[in-house]
C-alpha positions as CSV (number, residue, x, y, z in Angstrom):
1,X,-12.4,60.4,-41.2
2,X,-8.8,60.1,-42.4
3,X,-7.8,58.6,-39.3
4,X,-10.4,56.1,-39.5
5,X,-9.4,54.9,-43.0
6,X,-5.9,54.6,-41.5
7,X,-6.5,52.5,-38.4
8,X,-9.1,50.2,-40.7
9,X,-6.0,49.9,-43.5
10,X,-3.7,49.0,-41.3
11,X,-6.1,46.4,-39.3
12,X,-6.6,45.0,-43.1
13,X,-3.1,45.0,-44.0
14,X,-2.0,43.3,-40.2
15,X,-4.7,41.1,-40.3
16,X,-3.4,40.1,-44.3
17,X,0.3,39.4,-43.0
18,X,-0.9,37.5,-40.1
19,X,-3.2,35.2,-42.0
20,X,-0.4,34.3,-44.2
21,X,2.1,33.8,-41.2
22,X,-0.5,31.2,-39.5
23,X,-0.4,29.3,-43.7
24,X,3.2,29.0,-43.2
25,X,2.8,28.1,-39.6
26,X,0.4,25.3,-40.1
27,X,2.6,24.1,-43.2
28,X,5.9,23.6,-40.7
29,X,4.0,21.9,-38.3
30,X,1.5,19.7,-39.8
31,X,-0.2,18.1,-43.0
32,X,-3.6,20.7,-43.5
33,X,-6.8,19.4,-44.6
34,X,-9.0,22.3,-45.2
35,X,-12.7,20.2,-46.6
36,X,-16.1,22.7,-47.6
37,X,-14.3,26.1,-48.1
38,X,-16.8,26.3,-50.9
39,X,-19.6,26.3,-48.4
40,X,-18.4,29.8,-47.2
41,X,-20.9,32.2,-47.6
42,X,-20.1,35.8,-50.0
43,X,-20.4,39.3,-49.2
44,X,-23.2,38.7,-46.1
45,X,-23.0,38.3,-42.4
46,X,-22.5,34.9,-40.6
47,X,-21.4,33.2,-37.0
48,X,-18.6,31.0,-37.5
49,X,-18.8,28.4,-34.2
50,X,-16.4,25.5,-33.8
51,X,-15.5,23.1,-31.2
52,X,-12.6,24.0,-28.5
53,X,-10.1,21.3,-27.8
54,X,-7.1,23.6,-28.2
55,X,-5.8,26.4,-27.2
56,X,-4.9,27.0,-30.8
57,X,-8.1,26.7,-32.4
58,X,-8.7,30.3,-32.9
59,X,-5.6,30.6,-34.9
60,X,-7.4,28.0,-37.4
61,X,-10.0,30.3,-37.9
62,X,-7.5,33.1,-38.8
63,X,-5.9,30.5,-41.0
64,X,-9.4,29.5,-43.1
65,X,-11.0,33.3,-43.3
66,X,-9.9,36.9,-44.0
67,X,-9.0,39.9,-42.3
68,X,-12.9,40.4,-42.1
69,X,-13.4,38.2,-39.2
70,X,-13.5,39.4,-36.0
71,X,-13.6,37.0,-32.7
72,X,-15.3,37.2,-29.3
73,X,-13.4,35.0,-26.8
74,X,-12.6,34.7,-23.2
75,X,-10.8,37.5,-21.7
76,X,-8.6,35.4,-19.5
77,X,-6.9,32.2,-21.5
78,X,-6.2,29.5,-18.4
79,X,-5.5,26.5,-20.4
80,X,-2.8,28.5,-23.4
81,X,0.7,28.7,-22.6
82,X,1.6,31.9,-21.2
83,X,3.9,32.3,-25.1
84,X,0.8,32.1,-27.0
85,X,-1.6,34.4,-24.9
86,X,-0.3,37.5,-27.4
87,X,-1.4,36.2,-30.5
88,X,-5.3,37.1,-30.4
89,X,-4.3,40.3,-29.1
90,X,-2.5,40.8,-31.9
91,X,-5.5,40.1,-34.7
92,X,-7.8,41.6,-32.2
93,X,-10.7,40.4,-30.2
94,X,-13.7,41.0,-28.3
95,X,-13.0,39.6,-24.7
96,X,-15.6,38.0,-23.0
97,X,-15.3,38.1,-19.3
98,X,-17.2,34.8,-18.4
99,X,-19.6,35.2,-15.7
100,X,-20.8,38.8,-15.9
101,X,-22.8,38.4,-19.1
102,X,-19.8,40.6,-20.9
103,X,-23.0,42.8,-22.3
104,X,-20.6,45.3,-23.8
105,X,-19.0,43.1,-26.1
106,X,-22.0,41.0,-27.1
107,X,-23.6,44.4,-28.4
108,X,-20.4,45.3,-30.5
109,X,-20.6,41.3,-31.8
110,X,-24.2,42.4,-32.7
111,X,-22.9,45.2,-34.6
112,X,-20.9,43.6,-36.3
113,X,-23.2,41.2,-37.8
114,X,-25.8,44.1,-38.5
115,X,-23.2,45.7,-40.8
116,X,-22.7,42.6,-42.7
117,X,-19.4,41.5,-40.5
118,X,-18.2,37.9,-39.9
119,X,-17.9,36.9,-36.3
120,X,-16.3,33.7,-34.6
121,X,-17.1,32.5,-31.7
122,X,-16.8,29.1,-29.6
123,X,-19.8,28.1,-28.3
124,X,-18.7,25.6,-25.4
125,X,-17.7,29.1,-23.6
126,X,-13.3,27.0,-23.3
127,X,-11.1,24.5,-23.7
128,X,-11.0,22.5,-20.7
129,X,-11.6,18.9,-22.7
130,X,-11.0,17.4,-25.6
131,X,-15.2,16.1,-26.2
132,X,-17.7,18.3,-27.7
133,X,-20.1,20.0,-24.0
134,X,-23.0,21.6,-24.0
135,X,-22.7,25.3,-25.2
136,X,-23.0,28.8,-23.3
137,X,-26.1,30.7,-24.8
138,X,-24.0,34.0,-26.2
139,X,-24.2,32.1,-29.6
140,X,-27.8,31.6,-30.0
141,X,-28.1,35.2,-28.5
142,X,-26.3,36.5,-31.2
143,X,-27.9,34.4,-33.8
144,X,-31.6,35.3,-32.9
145,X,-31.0,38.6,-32.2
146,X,-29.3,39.6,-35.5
147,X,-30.5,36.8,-38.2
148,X,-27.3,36.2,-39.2
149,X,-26.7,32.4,-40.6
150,X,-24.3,30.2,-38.3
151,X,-21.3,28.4,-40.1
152,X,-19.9,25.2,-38.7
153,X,-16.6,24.4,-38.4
154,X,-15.1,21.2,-37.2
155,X,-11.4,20.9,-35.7
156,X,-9.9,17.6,-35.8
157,X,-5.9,16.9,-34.7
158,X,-5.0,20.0,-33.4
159,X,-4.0,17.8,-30.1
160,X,-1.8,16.6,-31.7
161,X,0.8,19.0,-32.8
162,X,2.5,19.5,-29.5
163,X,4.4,18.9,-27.7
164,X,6.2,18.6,-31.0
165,X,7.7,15.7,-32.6
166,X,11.0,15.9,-34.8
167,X,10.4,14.9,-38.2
168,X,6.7,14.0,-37.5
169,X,3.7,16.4,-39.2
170,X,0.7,15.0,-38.0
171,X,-2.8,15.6,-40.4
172,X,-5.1,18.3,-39.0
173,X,-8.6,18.7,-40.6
174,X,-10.7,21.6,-40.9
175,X,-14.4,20.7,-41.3
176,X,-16.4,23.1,-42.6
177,X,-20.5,22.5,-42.9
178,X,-22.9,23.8,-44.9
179,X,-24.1,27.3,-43.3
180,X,-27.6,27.3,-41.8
181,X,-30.1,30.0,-40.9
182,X,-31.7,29.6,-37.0
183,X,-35.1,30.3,-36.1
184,X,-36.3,33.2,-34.4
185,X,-36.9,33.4,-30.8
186,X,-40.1,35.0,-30.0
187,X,-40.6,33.4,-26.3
188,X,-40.1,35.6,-23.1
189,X,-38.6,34.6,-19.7
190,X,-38.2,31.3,-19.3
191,X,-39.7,30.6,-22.4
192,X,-37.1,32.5,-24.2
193,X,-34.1,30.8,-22.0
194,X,-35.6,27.5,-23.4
195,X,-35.9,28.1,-26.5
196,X,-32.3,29.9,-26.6
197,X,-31.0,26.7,-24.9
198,X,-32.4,24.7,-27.9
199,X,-30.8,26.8,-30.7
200,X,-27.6,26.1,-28.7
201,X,-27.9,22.1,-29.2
202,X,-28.9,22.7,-32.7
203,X,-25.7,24.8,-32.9
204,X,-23.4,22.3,-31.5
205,X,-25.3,19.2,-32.9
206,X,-24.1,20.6,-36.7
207,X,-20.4,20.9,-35.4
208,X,-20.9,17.2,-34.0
209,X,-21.5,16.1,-37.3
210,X,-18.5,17.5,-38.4
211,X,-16.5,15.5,-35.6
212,X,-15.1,11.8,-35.2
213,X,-17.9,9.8,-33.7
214,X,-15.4,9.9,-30.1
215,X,-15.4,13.4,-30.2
216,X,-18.7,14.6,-30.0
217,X,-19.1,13.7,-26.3
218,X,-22.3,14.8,-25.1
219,X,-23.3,14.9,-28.6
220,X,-22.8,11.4,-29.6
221,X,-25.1,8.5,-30.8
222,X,-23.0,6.3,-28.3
223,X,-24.5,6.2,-25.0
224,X,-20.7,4.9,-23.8
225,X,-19.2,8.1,-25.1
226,X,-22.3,10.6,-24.0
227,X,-21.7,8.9,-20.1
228,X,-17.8,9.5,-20.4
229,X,-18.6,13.0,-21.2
230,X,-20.7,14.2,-18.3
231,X,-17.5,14.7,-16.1
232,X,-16.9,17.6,-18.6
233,X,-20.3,18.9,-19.1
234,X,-20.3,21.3,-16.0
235,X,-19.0,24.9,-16.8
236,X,-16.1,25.8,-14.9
237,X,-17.0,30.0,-14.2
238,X,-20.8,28.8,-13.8
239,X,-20.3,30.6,-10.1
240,X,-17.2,32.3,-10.6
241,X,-16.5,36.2,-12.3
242,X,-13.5,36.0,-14.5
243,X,-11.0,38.6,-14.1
244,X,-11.8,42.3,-13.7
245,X,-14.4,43.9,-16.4
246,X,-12.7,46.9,-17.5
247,X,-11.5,47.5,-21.0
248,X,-13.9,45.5,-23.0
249,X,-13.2,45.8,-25.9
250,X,-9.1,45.0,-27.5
């Protein structure tokens, strides 16, 4: 038991200095906007989701929350620089290895919520555009399964911070919503796939709102920008496995 008081100290205490590194971080390198932190629920379980544009957008969720959060994402990182790839090592994360159904680390994300954790996860499954697509089902999954309410979180400017520019800072915002509670899904087979595909766009639709009107792609009242986004609305490991599944969790 001693042991186990140790390891979760010193995740607490890591986890402490690293959220403070990524304030000081975001404070060199751009002007931070942080809008709803009020909206952040207390001392109960919830799924943070947010849009991917960036390879970087995970360390905006260390920046907004505590140590308490803990991250599923994918095991393999194609579109970060080979320089950042250490950092969610460091905080610790659940890798998903995309294509297998990663069952392993979807039933410790389940645990986590059931014991009152705080779990963040991106529901468009990568980064490989800069437009809100439509969203893996992993985060409806986790919703239904556990009851756990769903906190959006929209990520605007993080495009924009590199290749950096001397002397320049540009403004970054961080969106957060008002948390929501999904519905159950009772349906079987197909059924349930539908109705889990549904809570998916409901999931996605409430980060939209958070987004400029061009960034919600698929998403988006304009039928100009929703056509301009189907070229990114295919998933890229929809027939590939990613990687080799051994060492699930990090």
């Amino acid at each position: 038991m001693a042991k186990v008081q140790l390891r979760y100290l010193h995740r607490k205490t890591f986890r402490a200095f690293l959220h403070q590194l990524s304030r000081l971080a975001f404070w060199l390198l751009a002007n931070v906007e942080i809008i709803g932190e009020e909206n952040i629920p207390k001392d109960k379980p919830f799924i943070v989701v947010g849009n991917h544009f960036s390879f970087i957008d995970p360390v905006c969720f260390v920046r907004i929350f505590s140590w308490r959060l803990e991250m599923l994402g994918g095991a393999e990182m194609p579109h970060a620089p080979n320089i950042v790839k250490f950092i969610p090592k460091l905080w610790g994360y659940y890798p998903l290895y995309r294509g297998t159904g990663a069952r392993e680390s979807l039933r410790a994300a389940e645990e986590i919520l059931n014991n009152g954790g705080v779990l963040g996860i991106f529901p468009e499954g990568g980064s490989w555009a800069e437009v809100l697509r439509p969203p893996r089902p992993g985060t409806a999954f986790l919703a239904s399964q556990t009851g756990a309410s769903i906190l959006p979180v929209g990520l605007v400017g993080l495009n924009d911070i590199f290749p950096l520019k001397l002397g320049k800072r540009p403004t970054i915002r961080f969106q957060i919503g008002l948390p929501f509670h999904p519905k159950k899904i009772t349906g079987r087979g197909r059924e349930r796939r539908k109705e889990l595909d549904e809570l998916g766009h409901e999931i996605v639709r409430k980060i939209a709102a958070l987004l400029p009107e061009e960034k919600r792609g698929s998403y988006s009242d304009d039928p100009e920008i929703r056509a301009a986004a189907k070229e990114f609305e295919a998933y890229p490991w929809e027939d590939k496995l990613e990687g080799e599944v051994v060492g699930e969790v990090h």
